[in-house]
C-alpha angles and dihedrals in degrees: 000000000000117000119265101173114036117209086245140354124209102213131197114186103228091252095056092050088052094048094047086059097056088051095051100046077046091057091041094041084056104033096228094128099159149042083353130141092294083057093051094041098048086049086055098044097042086043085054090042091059110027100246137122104236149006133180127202125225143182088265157353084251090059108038091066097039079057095053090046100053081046087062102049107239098161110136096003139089130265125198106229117171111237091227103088148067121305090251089074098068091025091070102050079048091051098036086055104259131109119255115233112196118220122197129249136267109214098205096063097016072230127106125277120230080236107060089045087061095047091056099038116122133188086249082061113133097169156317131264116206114201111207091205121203091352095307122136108194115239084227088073102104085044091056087045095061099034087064094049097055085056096044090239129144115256112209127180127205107208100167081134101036102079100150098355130119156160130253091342092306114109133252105263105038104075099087133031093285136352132215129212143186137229101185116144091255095064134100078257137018150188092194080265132350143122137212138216115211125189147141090219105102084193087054095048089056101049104052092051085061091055100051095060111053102291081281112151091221134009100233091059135055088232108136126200106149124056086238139161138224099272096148120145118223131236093238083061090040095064091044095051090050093045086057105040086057087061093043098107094050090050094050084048096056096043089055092046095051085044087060090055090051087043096051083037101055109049095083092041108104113219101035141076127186112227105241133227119247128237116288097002121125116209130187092207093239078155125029094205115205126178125220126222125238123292091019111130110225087209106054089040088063095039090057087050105060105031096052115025095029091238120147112204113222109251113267126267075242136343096195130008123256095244089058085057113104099223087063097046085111082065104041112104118133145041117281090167078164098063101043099053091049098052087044094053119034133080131214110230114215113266129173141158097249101044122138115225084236086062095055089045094053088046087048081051090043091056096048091041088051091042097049087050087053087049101053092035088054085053100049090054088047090052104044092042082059086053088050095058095048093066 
């Protein structure tokens, strides 16, 4: 069957598309194609979006963490990194020099509990990485905040998934020392692809626009005092970045609005339990997290679905733990039974900007119609298998 619902849409109102154009045949009439006035102008207005002093955009969410690390200085030391999360996260300690130090799950959030970071911390310990997963920022924040003062370690917080969420009024993103995010196409928002850097240290902010260009001092000289990369971001991102962050607040808006239909939906629907917010946080549904009941194969679930509803699940936040990945496996002592049950056992319900409140509910009907085949195709096999062994 063709599909009806997608996993997730990128959307461009007509006008914006429109707009984006004009900026672009602007940057090639001109010539100016990188860190130009649309890249200075995306870092203010994201700084302002989120509070916080200073951002500073970059080619992409892997690399704005991997920057602020080597900022930090985690060569030779470990990093707590949850195991929930996409490979970049690690990727980057490993890249950036540092040893990646997996912490368990907390089920409640998918984030990381205050808890479970003091029972891996080690005196080779540099500093911790919060996840907010799906658009969830853990209550626990402030508490992680001050823990790693006390210690005197750097909080950094991945918020690839955070655009526009938040905690008790504060933004994702300016809980800890500095903050990543992505701009992949499958964000809340995009620039085709893209990442940014937020902080309130001037020192950190520096240094990580050396970085990004070459290690070079200054842009406009081939003087060369860090070992960087080219992590620039380009104009033509820059303006699309801009053209959706402008729209940041109405997509938010959309994606909580069709959370509220799969809220109110799903409470009469057996076999599945949406995973709840908890109090004061403010999420912008990048993810629509469901857990499945005992026995229900992930698998078959999507493949109904799909096959016969033409609904596409959302990818999972995420399907297996980073500890259970074969490239960490130098990395991988130690038990994280949370992780792993949540990752094997929760679904990502389609949201997009642009979503009709019909749509969720037919996704909400889908998923009673697909579970209820599971069911009565769970209970055929029982019963013939006890028709089996009579025999």
């Amino acid at each position: 069957m063709a599909l009806r619902i997608p996993p997730a849409k990128v959307f461009f109102p007509e006008e914006d598309r429109k707009a984006i154009l004009g900026h672009i045949d602007e940057a090639l009439a001109t010539g100016q194609l990188t860190l130009g006035r649309h890249v200075r102008a995306f870092e203010e207005e994201f700084a302002a979006a989120t509070g916080s002093s200073h951002a500073v955009a970059v080619n992409s969410g892997t690399s704005s963490i991997e920057i602020a690390l080597r900022v930090f200085g985690v060569e030779g030391r470990d990093v707590l990194v949850p195991t929930n999360t996409f490979f970049a996260t690690p990727a980057a300690v490993v890249h950036a020099g540092g040893r990646p130090r997996f912490v368990d799950a907390d089920p409640s959030t998918f984030s990381v509990s205050l808890e479970a970071l003091k029972r891996r911390l080690t005196p080779e310990t540099a500093g911790v990485i919060v996840v907010h997963i799906a658009g969830i920022v853990t209550p626990e924040m402030y508490a992680i905040r001050d823990f790693c003062k006390a210690r005197g370690l750097f909080l950094f917080e991945d918020a690839a998934h955070a655009q526009g969420c938040g905690f008790g009024g504060r933004a994702a993103g300016t809980f800890g020392d500095a903050a990543s995010f992505s701009f992949y196409p499958t964000k809340v928002m995009t620039s085709a692809e893209g990442g940014m850097i937020v902080t309130n240290d001037e020192r950190l902010r520096d240094e990580a626009v050396v970085y990004r260009d070459q290690g070079k001092a200054d842009f406009h000289t081939n003087a060369h005092t860090r070992m960087g990369y080219n992590w620039r971001m380009s104009e033509p991102h820059a303006i699309i970045g801009r053209s959706q962050l402008a729209r940041l607040e109405d997509f938010v808006a959309a994606r909580q609005r069709v959370a509220r239909v799969y809220d109110e939906g799903l409470r009469g629907v057996e076999g599945i339990t949406p995973l709840l917010l908890p109090e004061g946080c403010r999420s912008n549904y990048y993810k629509y997290i469901a857990l499945l009941g005992p026995g229900i194969d992930r698998k078959a679930l999507k493949q109904v679905l799909r096959e016969e509803y033409g609904v596409g699940l959302s990818g999972e936040v995420y399907e297996q733990p980073c500890h259970l990945q074969p490239v960490f496996a130098p990395y991988a002592a130690g038990a994280f039974p949370e992780a792993e049950d949540i990752c094997a056992r929760h679904v990502c319900l389609p949201v997009y900007a642009n979503m009709t409140d019909e749509e969720a509910r037919y996704v909400v009907s889908s998923l009673a119609g697909a579970l209820g085949r599971l069911s009565e195709g769970a209970e055929v096999k029982k019963a013939a298998l006890r028709e089996r062994s009579r025999v």
